[in-house]
N, C-alpha and C positions, 0 to 999 in steps of 0.2 A: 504494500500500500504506500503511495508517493504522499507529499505531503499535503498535496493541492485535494487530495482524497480524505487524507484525514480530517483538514479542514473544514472541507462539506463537511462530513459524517457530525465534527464537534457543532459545529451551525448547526442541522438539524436538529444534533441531542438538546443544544439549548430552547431550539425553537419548541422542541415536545414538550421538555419543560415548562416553558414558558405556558404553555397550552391548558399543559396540566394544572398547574398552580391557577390559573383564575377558573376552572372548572371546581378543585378546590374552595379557592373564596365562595365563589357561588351561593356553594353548598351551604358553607358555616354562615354567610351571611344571612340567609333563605331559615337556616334551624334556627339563630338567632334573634330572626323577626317575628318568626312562629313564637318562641319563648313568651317576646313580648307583647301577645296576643294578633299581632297580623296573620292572616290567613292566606291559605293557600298556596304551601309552599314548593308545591309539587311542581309550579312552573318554570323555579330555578333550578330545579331537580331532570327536569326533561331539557333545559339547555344546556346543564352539568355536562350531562350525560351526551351531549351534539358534541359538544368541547372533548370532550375525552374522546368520543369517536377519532375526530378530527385529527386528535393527537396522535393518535397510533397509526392513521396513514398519513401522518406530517409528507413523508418523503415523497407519496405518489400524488400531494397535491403539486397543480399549474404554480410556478413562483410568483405569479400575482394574488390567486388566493393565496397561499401560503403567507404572503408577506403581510395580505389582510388579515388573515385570521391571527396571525402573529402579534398584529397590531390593535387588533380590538379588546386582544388577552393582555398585552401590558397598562391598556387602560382600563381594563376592569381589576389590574392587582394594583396600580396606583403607580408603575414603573414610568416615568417620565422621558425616556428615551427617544421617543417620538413623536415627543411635541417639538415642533418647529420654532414655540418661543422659548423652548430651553439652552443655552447656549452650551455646548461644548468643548473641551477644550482637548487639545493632543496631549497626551503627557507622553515623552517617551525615557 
């Protein structure tokens, strides 16, 4: 495996990740609202559950879904990465 492979491979592991964790949030969010008597938690339970699909064929989705679904999960765990008025800097 060359490095340019491995690379891919760590991108997507991140991006699964990434997928995974706001299907996570989701969830805790969703039991946490139920707690405090809101109802009907099953709806973030049926989009958990799209997110975690999603996750597990991270690889065989189009790189523009990919990069959307990537980006809807960092803003539903609070990840700031791709907001355009966050400024960035190189550190090397």
């Amino acid at each position: 495996m060359n490095a340019h492979e491995r690379r891919r491979l760590a991108a997507l592991r991140a991006d699964r990740e990434t997928v995974l964790a706001a299907a996570e949030a989701l969830r805790h969010q969703a039991v946490q609202s139920h707690y405090a008597g809101l109802a009907r938690p099953e709806t973030a339970f049926g989009l958990a559950s799209i997110l975690e699909l999603l996750a597990l064929r991270i690889a065989d989705q189009p790189p523009d879904v990919r990069a959307h679904v990537v980006r809807i999960a960092r803003e539903m765990t609070g990840d700031g990465m791709d907001l355009p008025t966050v400024r960035r800097n190189r550190r090397r």
